[in-house]
C-alpha positions in Angstrom: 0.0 0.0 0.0 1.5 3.6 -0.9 1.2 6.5 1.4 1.0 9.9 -0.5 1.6 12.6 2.3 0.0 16.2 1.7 2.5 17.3 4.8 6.1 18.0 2.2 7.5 20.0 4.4 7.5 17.3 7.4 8.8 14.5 5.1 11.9 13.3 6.5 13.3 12.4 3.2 15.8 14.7 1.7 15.4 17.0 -0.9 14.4 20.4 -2.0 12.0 22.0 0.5 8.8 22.7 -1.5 6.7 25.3 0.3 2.7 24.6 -0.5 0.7 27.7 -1.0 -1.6 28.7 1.7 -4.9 30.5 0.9 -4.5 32.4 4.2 -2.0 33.4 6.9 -3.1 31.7 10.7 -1.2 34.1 12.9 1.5 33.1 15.1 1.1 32.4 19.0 2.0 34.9 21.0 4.9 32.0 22.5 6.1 31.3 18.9 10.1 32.6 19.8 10.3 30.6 23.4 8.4 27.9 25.3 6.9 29.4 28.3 7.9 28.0 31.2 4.8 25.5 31.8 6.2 23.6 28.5 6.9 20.3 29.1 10.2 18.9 27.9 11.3 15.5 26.8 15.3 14.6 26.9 15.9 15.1 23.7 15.3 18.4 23.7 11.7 19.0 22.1 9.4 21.0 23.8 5.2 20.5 23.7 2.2 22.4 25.9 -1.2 20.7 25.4 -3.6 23.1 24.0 -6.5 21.0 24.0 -7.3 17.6 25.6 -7.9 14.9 23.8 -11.1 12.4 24.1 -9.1 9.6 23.0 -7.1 7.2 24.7 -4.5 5.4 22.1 -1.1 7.2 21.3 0.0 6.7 17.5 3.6 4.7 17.5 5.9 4.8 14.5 4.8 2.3 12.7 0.9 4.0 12.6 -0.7 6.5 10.0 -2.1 9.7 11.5 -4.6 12.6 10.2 -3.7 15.9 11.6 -4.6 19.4 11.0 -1.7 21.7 11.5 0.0 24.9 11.4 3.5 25.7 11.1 5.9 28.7 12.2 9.2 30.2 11.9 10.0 31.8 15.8 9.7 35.0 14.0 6.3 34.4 13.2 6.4 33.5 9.5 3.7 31.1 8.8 5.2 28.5 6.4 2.8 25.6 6.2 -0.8 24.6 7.0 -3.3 22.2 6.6 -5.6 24.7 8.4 -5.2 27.2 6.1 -5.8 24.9 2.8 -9.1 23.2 4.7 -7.7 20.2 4.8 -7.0 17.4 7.4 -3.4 15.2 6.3 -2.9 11.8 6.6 1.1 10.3 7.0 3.1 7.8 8.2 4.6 8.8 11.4 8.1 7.9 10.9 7.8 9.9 7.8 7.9 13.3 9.2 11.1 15.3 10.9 12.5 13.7 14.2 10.8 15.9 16.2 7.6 15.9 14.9 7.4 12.3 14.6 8.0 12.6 18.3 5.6 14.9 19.2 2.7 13.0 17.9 3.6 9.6 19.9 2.8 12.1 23.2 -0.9 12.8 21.5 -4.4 11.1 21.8 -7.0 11.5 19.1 -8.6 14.9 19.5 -6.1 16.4 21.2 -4.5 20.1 20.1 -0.8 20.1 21.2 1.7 22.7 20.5 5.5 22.1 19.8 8.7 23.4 19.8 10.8 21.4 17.9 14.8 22.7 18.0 16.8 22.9 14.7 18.6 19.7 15.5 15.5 17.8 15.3 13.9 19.2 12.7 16.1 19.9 9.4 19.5 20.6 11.1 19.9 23.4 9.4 20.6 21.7 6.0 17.2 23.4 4.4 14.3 25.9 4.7 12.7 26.3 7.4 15.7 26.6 9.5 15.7 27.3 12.7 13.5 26.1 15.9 10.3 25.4 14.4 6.7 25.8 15.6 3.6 24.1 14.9 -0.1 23.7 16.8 -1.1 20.0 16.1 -4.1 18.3 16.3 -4.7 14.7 15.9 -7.8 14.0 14.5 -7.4 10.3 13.8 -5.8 7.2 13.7 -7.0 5.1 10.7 -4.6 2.2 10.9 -5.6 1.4 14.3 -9.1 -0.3 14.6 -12.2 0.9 16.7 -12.8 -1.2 20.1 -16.2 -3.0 18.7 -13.8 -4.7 15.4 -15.0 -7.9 16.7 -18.6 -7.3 16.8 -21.0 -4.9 16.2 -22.6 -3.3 19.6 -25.8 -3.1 20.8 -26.9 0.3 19.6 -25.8 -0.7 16.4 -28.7 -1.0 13.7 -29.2 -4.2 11.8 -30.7 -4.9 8.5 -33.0 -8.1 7.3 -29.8 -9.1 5.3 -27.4 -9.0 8.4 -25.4 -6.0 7.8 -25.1 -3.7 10.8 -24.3 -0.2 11.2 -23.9 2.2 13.2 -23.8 6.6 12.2 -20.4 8.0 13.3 -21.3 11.2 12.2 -24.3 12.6 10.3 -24.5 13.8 6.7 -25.4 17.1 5.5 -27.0 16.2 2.2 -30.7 15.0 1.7 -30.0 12.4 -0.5 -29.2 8.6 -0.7 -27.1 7.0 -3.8 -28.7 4.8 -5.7 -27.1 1.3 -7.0 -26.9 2.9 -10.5 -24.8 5.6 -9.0 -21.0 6.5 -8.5 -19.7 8.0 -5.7 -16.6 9.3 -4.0 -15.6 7.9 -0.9 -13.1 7.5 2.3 -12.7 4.0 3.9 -10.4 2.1 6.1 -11.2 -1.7 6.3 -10.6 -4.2 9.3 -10.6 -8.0 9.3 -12.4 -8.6 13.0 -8.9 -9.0 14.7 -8.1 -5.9 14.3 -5.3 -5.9 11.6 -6.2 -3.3 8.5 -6.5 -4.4 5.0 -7.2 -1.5 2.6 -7.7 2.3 3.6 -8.0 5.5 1.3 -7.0 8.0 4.1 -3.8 5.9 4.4 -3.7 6.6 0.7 -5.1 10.0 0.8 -6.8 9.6 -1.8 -10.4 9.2 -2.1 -12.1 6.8 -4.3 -15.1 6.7 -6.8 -16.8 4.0 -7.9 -20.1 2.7 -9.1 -22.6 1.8 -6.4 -23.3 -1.5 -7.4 -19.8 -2.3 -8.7 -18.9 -3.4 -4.7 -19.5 -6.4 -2.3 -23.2 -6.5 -1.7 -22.6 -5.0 1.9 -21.3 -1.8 0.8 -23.7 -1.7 -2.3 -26.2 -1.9 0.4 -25.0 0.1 3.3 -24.3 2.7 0.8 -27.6 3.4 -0.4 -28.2 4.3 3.7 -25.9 6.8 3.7 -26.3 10.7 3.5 -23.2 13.1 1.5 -20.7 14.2 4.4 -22.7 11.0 6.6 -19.6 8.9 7.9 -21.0 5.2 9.1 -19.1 1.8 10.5 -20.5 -1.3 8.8 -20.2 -4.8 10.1 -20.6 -6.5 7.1 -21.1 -10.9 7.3 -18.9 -12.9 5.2 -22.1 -13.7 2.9 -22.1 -9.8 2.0 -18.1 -9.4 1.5 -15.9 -12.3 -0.2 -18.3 -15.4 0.6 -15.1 -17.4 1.6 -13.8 -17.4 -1.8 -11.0 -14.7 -1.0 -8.9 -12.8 1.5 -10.3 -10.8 3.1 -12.2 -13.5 5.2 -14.8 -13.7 7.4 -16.7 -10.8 8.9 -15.1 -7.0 7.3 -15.8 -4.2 9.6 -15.3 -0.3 7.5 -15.5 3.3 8.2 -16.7 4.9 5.1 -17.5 8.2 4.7 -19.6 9.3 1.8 -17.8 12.5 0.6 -19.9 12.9 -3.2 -22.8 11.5 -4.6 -21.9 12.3 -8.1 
């Protein structure tokens, strides 16, 4: 599975540094130069302050893909990077991104807003723009390769159909509309086998995907045609509605789709 990253100036890999236009400039916190004094530090140096607490209780390790919204300064203020600013969340490997970054993130739950100072020598040593300590607010919004708590079974407030796919509304949709089985839509998804190990996932990708309706397994062509646009749901969906036994993945596929265009 590739990982494109929308966060370039993060990406530990070398190479040019390749600044993406922002629409708009999120100004600096008053603490950009210095961490105040109520910062806590970790030995190697990097400095964080949580801004916001998070609701979540799992830590991303190195190995995991996050989605973050972010904002990045210069200690002079200069705003050189934000997902904020573009209006929209990135997804990335975290051993992808600069030293102290990467770092920062392993100290986060989902939901939390944490900012950090991150010193030159663990950020781009001074090799490349931006030099310097560097700034950024983070918030972690999600941690797609890591599967919900119910994987192994749908709970009891889920909803369950005559067929025997169950569902259950992680967050509702904004359009009036359901897609039909003769229609294509874009979507985001992570799938689970029931113990927990992930087998496919756009956001990992970030990249959405469009397809036809009824071009699927019969559980997402159904659980589809439930959904609202902007609706994002979890469906439990029975081996007799996925791959029947006849291909991996087997058994019982738990996703998180959300329905991003009805087109």
């Amino acid at each position: 599975m590739r990982i494109f990253p929308a966060l370039v100036f993060v990406l530990a890999a070398a190479g040019a540094w390749a600044q993406t236009p922002a629409p708009s400039t999120i100004p600096a916190p008053p603490n950009v130069a210095a961490p105040p004094a109520d910062a806590a530090k970790t030995a190697s140096g990097l400095a964080t302050k949580v801004i916001t607490p998070g609701s979540g209780k799992d830590h991303p390790s190195k190995d995991d893909v996050v989605t973050v919204h972010y904002t990045g300064w210069k200690t002079d203020g200069t705003m050189f990077d934000s997902s904020v600013a573009r209006g929209k969340p990135s997804s990335f490997g975290v051993a992808r991104v600069i030293a102290g970054f990467g770092e920062g993130l392993q100290l986060m739950v989902p939901g939390e807003k944490r900012r950090l100072w991150i010193p030159e020598p663990l950020a781009y040593k001074g090799a490349r723009e931006p030099k310097g300590m560097l700034v950024f607010d983070v918030e972690l919004i999600d941690i797609p390769t890591r599967a919900p708590a119910d994987v192994k079974a749908p709970p009891a407030d889920a909803k369950k159909t005559p067929s025997g796919l169950a569902y259950k509304v992680l967050h509702q949709g904004t359009g009036g509309r359901h897609p039909k089985a003769n229609s294509q839509v874009q979507v985001h998804y992570t799938g689970w086998t029931t113990d927990g190990k992930m087998f496919d996932s756009s956001v990992v990708r970030g990249q959405p995907t469009e397809f036809g309706v009824d071009g699927v397994i019969p559980g997402w062509t159904e659980g589809l045609q439930l959904m609202f646009e902007g609706e994002k749901t979890r469906f439990w969906i029975p081996e007799a509605l996925a791959y029947k036994g006849k291909s991996a993945p087997y058994g019982m596929l738990v996703f998180d789709v959300e329905l991003l265009k009805i087109q």
